[in-house]
Kinemage of the C-alpha trace (Angstrom):
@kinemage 1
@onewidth
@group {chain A} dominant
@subgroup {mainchain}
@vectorlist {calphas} color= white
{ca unk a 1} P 15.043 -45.049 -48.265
{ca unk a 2} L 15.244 -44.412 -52.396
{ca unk a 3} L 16.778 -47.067 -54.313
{ca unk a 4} L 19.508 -44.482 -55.003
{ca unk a 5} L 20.829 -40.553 -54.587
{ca unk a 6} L 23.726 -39.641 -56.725
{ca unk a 7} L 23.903 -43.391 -58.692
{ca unk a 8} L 24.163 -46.604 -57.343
{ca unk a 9} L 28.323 -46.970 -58.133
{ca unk a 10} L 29.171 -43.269 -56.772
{ca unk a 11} L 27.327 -44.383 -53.815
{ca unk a 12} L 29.142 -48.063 -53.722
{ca unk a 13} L 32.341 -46.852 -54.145
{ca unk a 14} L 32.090 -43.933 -51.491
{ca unk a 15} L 30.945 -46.535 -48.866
{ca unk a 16} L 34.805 -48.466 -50.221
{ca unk a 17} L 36.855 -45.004 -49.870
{ca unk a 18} L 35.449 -42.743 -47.633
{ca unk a 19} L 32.155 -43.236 -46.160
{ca unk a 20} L 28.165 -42.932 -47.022
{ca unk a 21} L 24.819 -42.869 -44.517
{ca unk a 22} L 22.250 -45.202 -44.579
{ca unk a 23} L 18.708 -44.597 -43.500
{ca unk a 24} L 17.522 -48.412 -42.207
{ca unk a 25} L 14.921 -47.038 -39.657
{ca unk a 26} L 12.143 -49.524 -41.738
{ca unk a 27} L 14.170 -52.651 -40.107
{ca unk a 28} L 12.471 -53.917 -36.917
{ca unk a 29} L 13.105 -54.115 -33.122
{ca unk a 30} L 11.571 -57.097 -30.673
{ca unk a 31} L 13.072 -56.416 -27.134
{ca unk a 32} L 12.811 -59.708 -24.912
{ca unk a 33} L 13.368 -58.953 -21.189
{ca unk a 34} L 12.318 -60.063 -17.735
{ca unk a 35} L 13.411 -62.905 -15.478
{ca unk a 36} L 13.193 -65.773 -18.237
{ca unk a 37} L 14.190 -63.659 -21.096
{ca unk a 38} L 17.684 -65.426 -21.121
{ca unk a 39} L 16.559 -68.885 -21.071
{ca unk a 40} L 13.817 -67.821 -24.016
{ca unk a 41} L 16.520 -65.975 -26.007
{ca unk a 42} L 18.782 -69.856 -26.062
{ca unk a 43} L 15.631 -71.605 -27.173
{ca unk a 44} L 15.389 -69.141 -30.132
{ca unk a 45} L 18.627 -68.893 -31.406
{ca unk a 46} L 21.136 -71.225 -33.347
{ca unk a 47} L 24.079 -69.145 -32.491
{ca unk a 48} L 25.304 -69.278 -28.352
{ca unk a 49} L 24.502 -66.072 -26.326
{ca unk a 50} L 26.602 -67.151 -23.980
{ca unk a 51} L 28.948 -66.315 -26.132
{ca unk a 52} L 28.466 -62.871 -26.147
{ca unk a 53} L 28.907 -60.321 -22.571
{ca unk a 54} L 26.873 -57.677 -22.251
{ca unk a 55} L 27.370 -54.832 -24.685
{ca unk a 56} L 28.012 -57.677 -27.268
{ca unk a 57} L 25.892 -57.811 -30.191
{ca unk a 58} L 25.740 -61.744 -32.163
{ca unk a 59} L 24.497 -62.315 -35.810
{ca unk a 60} L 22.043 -65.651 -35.823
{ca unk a 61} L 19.451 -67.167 -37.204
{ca unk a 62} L 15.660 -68.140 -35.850
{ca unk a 63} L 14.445 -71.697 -37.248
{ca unk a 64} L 11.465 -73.211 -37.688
{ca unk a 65} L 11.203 -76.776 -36.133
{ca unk a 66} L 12.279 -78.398 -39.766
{ca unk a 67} L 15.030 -75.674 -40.013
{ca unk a 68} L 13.317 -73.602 -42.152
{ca unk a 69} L 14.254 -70.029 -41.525
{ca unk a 70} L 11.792 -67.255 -39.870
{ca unk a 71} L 14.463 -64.836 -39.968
{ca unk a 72} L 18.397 -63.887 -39.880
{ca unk a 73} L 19.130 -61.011 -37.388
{ca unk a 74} L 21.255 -59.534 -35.124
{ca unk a 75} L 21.011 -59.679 -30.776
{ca unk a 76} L 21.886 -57.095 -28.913
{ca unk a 77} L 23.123 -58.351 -25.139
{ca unk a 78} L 22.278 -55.498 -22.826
{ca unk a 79} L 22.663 -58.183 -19.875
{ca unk a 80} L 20.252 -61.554 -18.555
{ca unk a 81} L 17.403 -59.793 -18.148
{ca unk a 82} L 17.676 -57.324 -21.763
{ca unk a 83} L 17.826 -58.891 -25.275
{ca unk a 84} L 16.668 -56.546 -28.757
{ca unk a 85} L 16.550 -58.189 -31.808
{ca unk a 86} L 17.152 -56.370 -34.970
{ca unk a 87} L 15.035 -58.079 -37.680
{ca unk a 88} L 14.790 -57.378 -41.436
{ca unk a 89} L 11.717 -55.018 -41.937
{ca unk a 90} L 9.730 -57.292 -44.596
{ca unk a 91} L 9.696 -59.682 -41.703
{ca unk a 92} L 9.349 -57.483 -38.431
{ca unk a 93} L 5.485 -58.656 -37.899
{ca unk a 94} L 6.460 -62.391 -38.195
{ca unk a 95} L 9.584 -62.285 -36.079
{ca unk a 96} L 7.678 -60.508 -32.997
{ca unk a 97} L 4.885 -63.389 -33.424
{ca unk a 98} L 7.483 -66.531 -33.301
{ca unk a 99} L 9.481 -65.209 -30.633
{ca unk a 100} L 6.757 -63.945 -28.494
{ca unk a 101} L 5.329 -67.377 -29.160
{ca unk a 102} L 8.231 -69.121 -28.246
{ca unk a 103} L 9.765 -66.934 -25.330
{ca unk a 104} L 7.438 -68.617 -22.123
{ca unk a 105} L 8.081 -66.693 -19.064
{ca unk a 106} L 9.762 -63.238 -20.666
{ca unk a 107} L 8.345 -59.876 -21.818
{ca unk a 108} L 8.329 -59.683 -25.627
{ca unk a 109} L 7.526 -56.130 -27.518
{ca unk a 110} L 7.734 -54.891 -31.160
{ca unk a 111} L 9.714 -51.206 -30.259
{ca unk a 112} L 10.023 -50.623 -33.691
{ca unk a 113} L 7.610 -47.808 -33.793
{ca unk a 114} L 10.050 -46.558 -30.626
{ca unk a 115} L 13.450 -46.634 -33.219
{ca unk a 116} L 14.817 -44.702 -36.240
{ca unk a 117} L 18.416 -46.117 -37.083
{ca unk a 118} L 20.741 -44.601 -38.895
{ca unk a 119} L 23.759 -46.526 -40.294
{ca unk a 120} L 27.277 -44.844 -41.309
{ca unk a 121} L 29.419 -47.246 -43.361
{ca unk a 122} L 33.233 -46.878 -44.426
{ca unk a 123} L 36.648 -46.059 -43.751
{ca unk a 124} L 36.177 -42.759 -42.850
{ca unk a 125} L 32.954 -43.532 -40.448
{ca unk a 126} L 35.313 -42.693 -36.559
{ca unk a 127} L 36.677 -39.615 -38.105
{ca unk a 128} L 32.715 -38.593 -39.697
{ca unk a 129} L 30.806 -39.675 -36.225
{ca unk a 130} L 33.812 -38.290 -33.166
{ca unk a 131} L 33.060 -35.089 -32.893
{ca unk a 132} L 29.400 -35.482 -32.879
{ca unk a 133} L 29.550 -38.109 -29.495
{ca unk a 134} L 30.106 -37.812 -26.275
{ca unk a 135} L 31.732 -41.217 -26.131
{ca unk a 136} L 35.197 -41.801 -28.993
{ca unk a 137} L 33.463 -44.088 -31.014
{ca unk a 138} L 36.581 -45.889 -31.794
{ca unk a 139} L 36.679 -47.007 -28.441
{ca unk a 140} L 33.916 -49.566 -29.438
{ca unk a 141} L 34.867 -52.817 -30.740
{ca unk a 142} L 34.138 -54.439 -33.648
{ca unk a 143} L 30.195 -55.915 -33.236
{ca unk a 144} L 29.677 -54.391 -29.725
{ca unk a 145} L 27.640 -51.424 -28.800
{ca unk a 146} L 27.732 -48.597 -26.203
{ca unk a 147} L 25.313 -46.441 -24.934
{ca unk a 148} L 25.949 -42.757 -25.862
{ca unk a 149} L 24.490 -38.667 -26.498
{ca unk a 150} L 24.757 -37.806 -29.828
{ca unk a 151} L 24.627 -33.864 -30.080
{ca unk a 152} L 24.637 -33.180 -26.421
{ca unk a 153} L 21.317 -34.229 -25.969
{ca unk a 154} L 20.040 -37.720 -27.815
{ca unk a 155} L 20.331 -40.588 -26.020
{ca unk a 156} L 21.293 -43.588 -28.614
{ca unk a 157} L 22.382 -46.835 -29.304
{ca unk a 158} L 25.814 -46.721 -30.791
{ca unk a 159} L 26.815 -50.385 -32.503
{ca unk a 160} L 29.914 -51.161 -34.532
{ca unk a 161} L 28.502 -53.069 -36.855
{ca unk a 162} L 26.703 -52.813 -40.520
{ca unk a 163} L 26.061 -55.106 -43.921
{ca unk a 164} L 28.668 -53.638 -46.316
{ca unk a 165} L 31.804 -55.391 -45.199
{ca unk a 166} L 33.260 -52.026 -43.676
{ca unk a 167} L 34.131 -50.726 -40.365
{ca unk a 168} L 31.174 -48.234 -39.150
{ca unk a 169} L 28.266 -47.712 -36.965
{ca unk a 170} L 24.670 -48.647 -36.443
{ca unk a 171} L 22.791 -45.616 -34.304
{ca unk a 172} L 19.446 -46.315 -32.441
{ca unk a 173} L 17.393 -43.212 -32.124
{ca unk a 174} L 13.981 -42.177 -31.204
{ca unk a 175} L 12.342 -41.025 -34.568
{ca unk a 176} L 11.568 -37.151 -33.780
{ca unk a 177} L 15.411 -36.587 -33.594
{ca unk a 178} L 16.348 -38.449 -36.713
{ca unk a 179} L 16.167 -35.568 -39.335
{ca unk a 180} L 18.361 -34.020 -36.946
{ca unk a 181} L 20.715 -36.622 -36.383
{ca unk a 182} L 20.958 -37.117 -40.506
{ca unk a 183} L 21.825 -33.149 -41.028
{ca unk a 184} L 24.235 -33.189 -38.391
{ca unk a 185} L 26.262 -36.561 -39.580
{ca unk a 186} L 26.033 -35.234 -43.010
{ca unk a 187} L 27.711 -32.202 -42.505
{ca unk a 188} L 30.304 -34.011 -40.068
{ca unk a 189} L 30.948 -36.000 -42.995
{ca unk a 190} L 31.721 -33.322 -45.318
{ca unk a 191} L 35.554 -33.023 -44.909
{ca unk a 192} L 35.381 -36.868 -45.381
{ca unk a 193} L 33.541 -37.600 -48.832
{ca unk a 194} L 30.341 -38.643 -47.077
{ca unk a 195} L 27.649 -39.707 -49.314
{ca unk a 196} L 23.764 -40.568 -48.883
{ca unk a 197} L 23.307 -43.802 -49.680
{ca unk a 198} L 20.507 -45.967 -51.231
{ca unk a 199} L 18.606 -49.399 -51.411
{ca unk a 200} L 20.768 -50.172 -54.591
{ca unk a 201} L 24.256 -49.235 -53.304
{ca unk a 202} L 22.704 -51.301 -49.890
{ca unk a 203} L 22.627 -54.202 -52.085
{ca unk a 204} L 25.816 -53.891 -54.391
{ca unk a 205} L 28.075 -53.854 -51.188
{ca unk a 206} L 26.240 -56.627 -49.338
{ca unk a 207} L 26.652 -59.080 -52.465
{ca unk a 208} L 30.622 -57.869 -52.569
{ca unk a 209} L 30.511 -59.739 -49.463
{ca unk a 210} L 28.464 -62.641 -49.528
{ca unk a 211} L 25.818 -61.612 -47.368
{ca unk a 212} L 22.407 -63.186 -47.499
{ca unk a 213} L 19.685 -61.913 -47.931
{ca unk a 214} L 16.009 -62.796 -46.796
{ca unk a 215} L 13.867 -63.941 -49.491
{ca unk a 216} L 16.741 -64.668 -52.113
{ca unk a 217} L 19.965 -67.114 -49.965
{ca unk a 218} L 17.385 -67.467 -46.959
{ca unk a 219} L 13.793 -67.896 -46.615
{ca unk a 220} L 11.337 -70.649 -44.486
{ca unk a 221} L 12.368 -73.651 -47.427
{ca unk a 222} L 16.188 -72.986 -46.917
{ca unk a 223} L 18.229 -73.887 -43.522
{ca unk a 224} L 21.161 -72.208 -42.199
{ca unk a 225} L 23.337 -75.395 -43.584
{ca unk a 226} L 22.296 -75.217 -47.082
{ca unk a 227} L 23.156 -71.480 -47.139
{ca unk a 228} L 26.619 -71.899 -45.791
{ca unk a 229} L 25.663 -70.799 -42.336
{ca unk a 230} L 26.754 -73.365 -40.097
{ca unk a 231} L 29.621 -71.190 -38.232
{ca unk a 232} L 26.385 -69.369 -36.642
{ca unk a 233} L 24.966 -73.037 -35.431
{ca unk a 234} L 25.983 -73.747 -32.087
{ca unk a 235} L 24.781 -77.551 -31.170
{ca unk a 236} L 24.132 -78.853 -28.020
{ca unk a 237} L 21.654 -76.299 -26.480
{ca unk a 238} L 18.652 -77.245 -27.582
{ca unk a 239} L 17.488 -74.565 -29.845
{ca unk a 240} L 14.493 -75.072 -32.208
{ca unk a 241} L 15.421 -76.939 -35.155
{ca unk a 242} L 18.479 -77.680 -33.757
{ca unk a 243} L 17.822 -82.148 -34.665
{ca unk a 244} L 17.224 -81.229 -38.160
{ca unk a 245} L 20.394 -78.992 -38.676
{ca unk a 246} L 22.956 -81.320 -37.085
{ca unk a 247} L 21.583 -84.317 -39.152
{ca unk a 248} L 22.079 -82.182 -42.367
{ca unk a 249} L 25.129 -81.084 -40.545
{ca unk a 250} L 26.205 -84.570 -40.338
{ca unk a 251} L 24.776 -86.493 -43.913
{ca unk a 252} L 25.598 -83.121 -45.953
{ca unk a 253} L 22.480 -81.475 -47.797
{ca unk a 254} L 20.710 -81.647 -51.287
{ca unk a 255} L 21.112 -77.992 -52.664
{ca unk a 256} L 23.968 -76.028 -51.409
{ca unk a 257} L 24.894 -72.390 -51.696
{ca unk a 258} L 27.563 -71.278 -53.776
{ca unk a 259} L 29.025 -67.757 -55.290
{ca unk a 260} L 30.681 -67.321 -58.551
{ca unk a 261} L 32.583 -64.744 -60.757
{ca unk a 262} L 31.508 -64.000 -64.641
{ca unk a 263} L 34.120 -65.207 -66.568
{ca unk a 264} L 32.275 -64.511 -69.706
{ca unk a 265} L 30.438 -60.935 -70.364
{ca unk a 266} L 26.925 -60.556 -68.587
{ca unk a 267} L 25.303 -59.321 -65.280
{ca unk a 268} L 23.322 -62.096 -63.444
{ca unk a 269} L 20.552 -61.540 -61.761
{ca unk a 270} L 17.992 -63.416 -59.567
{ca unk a 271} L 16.037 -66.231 -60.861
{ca unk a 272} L 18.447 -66.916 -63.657
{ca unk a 273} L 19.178 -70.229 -64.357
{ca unk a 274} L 22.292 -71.834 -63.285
{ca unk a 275} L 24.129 -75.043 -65.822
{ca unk a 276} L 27.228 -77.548 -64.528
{ca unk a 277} L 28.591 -80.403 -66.171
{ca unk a 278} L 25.815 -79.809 -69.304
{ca unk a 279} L 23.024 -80.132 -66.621
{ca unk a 280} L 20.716 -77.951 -65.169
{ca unk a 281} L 21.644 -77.495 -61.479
{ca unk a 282} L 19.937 -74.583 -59.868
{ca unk a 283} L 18.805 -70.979 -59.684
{ca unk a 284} L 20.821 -67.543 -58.900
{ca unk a 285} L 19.383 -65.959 -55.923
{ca unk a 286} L 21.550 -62.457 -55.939
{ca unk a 287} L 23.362 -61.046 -58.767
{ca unk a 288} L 24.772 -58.089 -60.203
{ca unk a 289} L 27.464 -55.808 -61.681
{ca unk a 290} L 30.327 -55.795 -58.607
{ca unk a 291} L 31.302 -51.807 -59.038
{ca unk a 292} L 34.515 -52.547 -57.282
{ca unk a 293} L 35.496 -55.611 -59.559
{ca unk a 294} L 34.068 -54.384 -62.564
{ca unk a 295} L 32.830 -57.754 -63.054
{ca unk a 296} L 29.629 -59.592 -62.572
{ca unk a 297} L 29.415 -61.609 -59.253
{ca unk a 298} L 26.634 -63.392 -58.013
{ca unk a 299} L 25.299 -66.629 -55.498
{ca unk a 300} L 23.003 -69.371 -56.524
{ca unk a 301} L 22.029 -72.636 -54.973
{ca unk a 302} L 22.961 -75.837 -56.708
{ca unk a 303} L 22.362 -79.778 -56.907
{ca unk a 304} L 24.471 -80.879 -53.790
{ca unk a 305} L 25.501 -83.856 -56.053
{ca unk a 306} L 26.985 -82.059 -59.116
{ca unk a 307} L 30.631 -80.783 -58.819
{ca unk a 308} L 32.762 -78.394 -61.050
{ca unk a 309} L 35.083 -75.108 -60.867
{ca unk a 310} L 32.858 -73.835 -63.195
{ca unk a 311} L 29.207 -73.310 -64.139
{ca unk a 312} L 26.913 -71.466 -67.009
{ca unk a 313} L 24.540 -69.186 -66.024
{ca unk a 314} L 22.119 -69.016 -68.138
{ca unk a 315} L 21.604 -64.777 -69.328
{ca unk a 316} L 18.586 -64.255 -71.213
{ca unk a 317} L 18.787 -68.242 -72.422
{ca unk a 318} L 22.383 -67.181 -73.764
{ca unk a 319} L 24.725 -69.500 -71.598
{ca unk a 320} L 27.674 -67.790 -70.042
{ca unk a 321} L 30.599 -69.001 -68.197
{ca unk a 322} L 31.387 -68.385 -64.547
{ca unk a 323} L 33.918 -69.640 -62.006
{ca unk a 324} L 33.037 -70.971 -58.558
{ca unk a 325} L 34.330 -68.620 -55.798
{ca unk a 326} L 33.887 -68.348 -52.365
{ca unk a 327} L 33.112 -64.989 -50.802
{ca unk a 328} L 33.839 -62.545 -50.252
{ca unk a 329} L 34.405 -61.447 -53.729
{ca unk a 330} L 35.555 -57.850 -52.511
{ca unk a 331} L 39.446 -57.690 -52.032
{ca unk a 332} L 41.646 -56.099 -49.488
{ca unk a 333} L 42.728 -53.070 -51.941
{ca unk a 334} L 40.228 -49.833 -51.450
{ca unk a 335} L 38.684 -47.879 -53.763
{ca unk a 336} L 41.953 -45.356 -54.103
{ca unk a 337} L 40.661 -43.519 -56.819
{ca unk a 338} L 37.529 -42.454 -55.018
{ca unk a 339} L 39.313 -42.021 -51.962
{ca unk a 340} L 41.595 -39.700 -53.703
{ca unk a 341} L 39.009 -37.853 -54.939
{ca unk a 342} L 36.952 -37.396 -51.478
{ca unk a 343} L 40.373 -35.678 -49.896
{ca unk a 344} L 40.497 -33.030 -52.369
């Protein structure tokens, strides 16, 4: 997957308007399955997967025992006896190790080798993907997934779900049909101002949204309450790490994650340092140049202690003014312009 095709903003703002394709095969798959692959899969996660029925797919988070994060990831519910776990790539090895580790009494495999996935992002992504099912993909809601043939003859893994904010699809493949599957959603896509889209474009519409990311919001020194994450922390079922979350949960933490708007010119970026009240208070984890705002946008983590609407982020040691906001930073209007341009 290149950083970027036709330029990161094209590629942004046809993902907004119309729609663009994603190659993600490098993220990773750990299926957990057998008899006690239920009761291993509630041990594991801080979000309930009882929760979800099967043909429900869950965003949560695996914890260390001090609530440190291994990974953030999304669980596919096939039924008791059938969990996969899409991981982030950079941490596919690790993931497979702690829940095999941790999963006593179930089957855990890495089938990433066994997956190319293709994601289609946008607006336009039913229109792009109908004809080219033999299920109506519209007919699958909103984080669930169906099994289906796509072009007569590839048996996939069709999920409504994706990291840009906007409705589309997730498609689990076996790798010797993905050229083919990429050709044929391409030229689907056509009448609909599909674009190819890159790692930078990936990362533009994520931070729009607010979405972590591993290694800058989360990592194995951050917990799911420091990053804002405690909607996806269901207590009371004994998952690891579970005693050190709910006391955070309950005492509040000492860094906390927030996102914020450039008020003043400048593009943050990660590592940057972040001022409040005359003080230094933290770090910027994500930021960049929102191509839908035209403004700069980023997230940071702060001293829990220090409050303020507003903050200086400090842009090559020149200190420039930013407002607190909470995400997502993208707003309900689409990119019309693009989207005009797409139909013609």
């Amino acid at each position: 997957m290149p950083v970027q095709y036709s330029g990161v903003i094209d590629e942004h703002l046809a993902v907004r308007g119309a729609c663009g394709l994603f190659d993600v095969s490098h993220m990773g798959e750990v299926e957990v399955s057998g008899k006690g692959a239920l009761k291993a899969v509630h041990a594991l996660m801080t979000n309930d997967i009882d929760r979800a029925v099967d043909g429900q797919c869950l965003y949560t988070l695996l914890c260390y025992p001090d609530g440190g994060v291994v990974d953030d990831c999304i669980v596919y519910r096939f039924n008791d006896e059938r969990f996969l776990f899409c991981v982030n790539a950079s941490n596919t090895e690790k993931a497979f190790e702690w829940i095999k580790a941790n999963s006593k009494g179930a089957l855990v495999e890495n089938l990433s080798p066994e997956y190319a996935q293709l994601a289609l992002q946008g607006p336009r992504s039913v229109e792009a993907l109908r004809g080219l099912l033999d299920i109506d993909p519209a007919t699958i809601k909103r984080f669930h997934f169906m099994m289906g043939e796509l072009l007569g003859s590839i048996e996939a893994i069709i999920s409504r779900t994706g990291y840009t904010g906007e409705d589309g699809f997730e498609i689990y493949l076996p790798p010797s049909d993905a050229a083919a599957a990429w050709d044929a959603i391409m030229e689907a896509g056509k009448a609909y101002g599909i674009k190819p889209i890159g790692l930078g474009a990936r990362d533009t519409l994520r931070l729009e949204m607010g979405y972590p990311l591993y290694g800058h919001e989360l990592s194995a020194e951050i917990t799911p309450i420091e990053a804002g994450l405690k909607k996806y922390v269901r207590f009371g079922r004994g998952f690891i790490g579970e005693e050190v979350l709910r006391k955070q949960a309950e005492e509040g933490v000492k860094k906390t994650l927030i996102g914020f708007k450039m008020k003043d010119p400048g593009i943050p970026r990660a590592g940057y340092g972040i001022m409040m009240e005359g003080k230094a208070a933290g770090m910027v984890t994500s930021g960049t140049l929102s191509p839908s705002l035209n403004i700069g946008i980023g997230m940071g983590y702060v001293d829990g202690a220090l409050k303020g609407a507003e903050i200086d982020v400090m842009i090559r040691n020149r200190a420039a003014r930013a407002i607190i906001a909470k995400p997502p930073f993208y707003p309900e209007a689409k990119a019309e312009p693009y989207l005009k341009k797409a139909a013609v």
